[in-house]
Structure formats: structure tokens, C-alpha cells
C-alpha positions in Angstrom: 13.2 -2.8 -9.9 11.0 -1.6 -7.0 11.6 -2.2 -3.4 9.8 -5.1 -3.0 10.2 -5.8 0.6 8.7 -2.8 1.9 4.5 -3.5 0.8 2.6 -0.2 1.0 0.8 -0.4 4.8 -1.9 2.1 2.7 -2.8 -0.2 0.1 -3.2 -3.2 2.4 -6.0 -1.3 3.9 -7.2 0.1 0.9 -6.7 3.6 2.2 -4.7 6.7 1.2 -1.3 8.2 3.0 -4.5 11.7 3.1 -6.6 9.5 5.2 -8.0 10.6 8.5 -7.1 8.0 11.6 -11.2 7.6 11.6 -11.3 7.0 7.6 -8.3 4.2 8.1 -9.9 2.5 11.1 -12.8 2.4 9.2 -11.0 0.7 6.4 -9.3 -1.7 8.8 -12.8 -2.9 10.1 -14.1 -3.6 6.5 -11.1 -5.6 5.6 -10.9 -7.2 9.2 -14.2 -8.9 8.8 -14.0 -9.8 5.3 -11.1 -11.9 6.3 -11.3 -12.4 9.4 -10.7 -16.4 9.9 -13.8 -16.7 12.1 -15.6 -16.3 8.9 -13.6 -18.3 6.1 -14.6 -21.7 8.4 -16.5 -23.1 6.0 -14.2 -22.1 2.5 -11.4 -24.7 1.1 -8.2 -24.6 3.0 -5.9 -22.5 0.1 -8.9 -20.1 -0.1 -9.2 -19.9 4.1 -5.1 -20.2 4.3 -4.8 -17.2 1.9 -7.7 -15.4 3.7 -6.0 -15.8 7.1 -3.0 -14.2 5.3 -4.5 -11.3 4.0 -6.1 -10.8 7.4 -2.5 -11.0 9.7 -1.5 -8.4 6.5 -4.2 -6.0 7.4 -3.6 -6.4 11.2 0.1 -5.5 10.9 -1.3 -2.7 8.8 -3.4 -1.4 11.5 -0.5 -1.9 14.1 1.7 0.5 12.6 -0.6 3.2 11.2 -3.2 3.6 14.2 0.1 4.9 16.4 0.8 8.5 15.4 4.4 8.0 16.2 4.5 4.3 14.2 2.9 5.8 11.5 4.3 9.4 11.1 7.9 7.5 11.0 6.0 4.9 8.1 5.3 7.5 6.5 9.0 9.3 6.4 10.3 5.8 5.1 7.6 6.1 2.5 9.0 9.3 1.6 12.8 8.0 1.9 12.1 6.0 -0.6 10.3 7.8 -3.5 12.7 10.3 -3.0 15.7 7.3 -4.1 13.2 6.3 -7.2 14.9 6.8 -10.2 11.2 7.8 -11.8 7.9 8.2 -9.7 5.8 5.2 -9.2 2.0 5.6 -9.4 1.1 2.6 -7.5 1.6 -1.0 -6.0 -0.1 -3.9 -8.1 -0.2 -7.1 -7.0 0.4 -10.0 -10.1 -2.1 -11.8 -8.8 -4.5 -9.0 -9.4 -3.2 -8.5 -13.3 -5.5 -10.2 -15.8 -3.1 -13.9 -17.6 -3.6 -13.4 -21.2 -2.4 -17.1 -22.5 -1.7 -16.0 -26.4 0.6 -13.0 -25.6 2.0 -15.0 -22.4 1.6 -11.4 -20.9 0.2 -10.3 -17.5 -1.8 -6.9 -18.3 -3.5 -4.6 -15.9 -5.4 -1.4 -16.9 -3.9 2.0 -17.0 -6.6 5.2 -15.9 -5.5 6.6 -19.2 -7.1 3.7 -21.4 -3.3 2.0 -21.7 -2.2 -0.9 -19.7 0.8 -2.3 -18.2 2.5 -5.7 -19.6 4.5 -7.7 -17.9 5.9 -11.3 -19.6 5.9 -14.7 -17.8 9.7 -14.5 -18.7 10.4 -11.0 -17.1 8.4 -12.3 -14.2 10.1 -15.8 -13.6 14.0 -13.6 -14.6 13.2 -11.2 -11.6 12.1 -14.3 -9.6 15.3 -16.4 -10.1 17.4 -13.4 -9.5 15.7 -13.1 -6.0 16.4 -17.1 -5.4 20.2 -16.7 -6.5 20.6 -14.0 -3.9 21.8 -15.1 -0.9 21.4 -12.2 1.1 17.7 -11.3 0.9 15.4 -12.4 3.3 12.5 -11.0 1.8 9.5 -13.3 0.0 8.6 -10.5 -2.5 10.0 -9.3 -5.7 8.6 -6.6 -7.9 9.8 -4.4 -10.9 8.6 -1.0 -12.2 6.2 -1.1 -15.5 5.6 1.8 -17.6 2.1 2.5 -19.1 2.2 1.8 -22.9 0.0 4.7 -23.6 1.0 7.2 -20.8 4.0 8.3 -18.4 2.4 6.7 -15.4 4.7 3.7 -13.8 3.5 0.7 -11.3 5.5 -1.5 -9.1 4.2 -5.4 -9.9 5.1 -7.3 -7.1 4.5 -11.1 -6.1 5.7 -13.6 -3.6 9.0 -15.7 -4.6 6.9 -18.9 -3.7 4.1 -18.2 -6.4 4.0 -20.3 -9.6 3.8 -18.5 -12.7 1.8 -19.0 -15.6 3.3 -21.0 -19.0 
């Protein structure tokens, strides 16, 4: 299992750790106005609620890696914690983002080899009652590492405790 509890500041914005400070703010602004609440007004309240979500996400984001010191100390945890990986994990993808295929009960998402990853609705809803039986965690998020069927390339799924999943 990944560390679910620490979300990849990076990805929220859609940017790289290589990024320039420019290259980032410029990310932040994109994402800023695409969910910014201001303009969701007029959408359902899930859609504007989750929209409002994203956008606090990206803010945080921002927050932390537009201060060099905030972000050069990120970006040592970052490294922490790859380095405590039992095998390196390409990237963060969000089950919500996988594609529900309801005759395999499987969640899939493309590899860049041609592969995919796989992840079952009874792996997913396992991990997610183990989060729920332990007491100690605080943290809304659980994830576990997937291997590429075709490749050696791994990805951390991760999804909120509170989601439903798919039967």
C-alpha cells in the first residue's frame, strides 16, 4: 500500500517537481479559475460542492509550493518517502479517474506502454474497510500500489474512504 495521506502537491496542480516557480504559478491560475466557486454558480450542488473541493486542493497546493522554504522541505518529504518504497512508483491515479468496466468488475487505467492497471471492486472496498477498522488514522484517503500488466511501471490508486464503490 501507498501512503495515502500524503496527495502529491505536483499533481494537484498538474505540474512537475522540474517545474519553474513561473511554470507552477501558471498552472495554479489555470486550475484556480476552472474551479474557482465564483464560476460553478450556476452547476448542480455535487458538481459545484466537488468543484469547490478541487479548488481549496489547488489552493493548499499553491500555499506550500510558491514558498521556497515550504516547498524545498515538500519536496525532501517527497524524497523521504520514495526512498522508504519497497518498489518505485510512477505516479498518483485517482479511482475516480480509472475507466468502471461492469463485466470484469475491474477499475482499469492505461499504461504508456499499451498495458493497463486493474484494480477489483473487492481489492478496492478490502483496502477501504481496513482504513475504517483502524482506529488510529485520521486520514480520508487510502490507496495501494498497481503494477502494469504489460510493463514494470507501478501507480498508487488512491480514493477517499467516503466514496461508494461500484457493484
Amino acid at each position: 500500500m501507498c501512503d495515502a495521506a500524503e496527495v502529491d502537491l505536483y499533481a494537484v496542480l498538474g505540474a512537475s517537481p522540474s517545474d519553474s516557480l513561473q511554470q507552477l504559478r501558471h498552472r495554479y491560475q489555470q486550475q484556480a479559475l476552472q474551479y474557482h466557486p465564483d464560476r460553478l454558480g450556476g452547476k448542480c450542488s455535487s458538481e459545484a460542492e466537488s468543484g469547490v473541493k478541487k479548488f481549496l486542493e489547488v489552493d493548499a497546493a499553491w500555499k506550500i509550493l510558491s514558498d521556497q522554504d515550504s516547498r524545498k522541505q515538500y519536496d525532501l518529504q517527497r524524497r523521504v518517502q520514495e526512498l522508504k518504497q519497497d518498489w518505485p512508483v510512477d505516479s498518483t491515479v485517482y479511482l475516480e479517474d480509472m475507466t468502471w468496466d461492469q463485466d470484469e468488475c475491474v477499475y482499469t487505467y492505461g499504461c504508456r506502454c499499451g498495458g493497463g492497471f486493474n484494480v477489483s471492486s473487492a481489492e478496492v472496498e478490502e483496502e477501504t474497510q481496513t482504513g475504517h477498522q483502524d482506529d488510529e488514522e485520521e486520514d480520508t484517503r487510502r490507496g495501494l500500489v498497481v503494477c502494469c500488466d504489460t510493463c514494470s511501471l507501478s501507480v498508487c490508486v488512491t480514493w477517499s474512504l467516503h466514496r461508494k464503490t461500484q457493484t
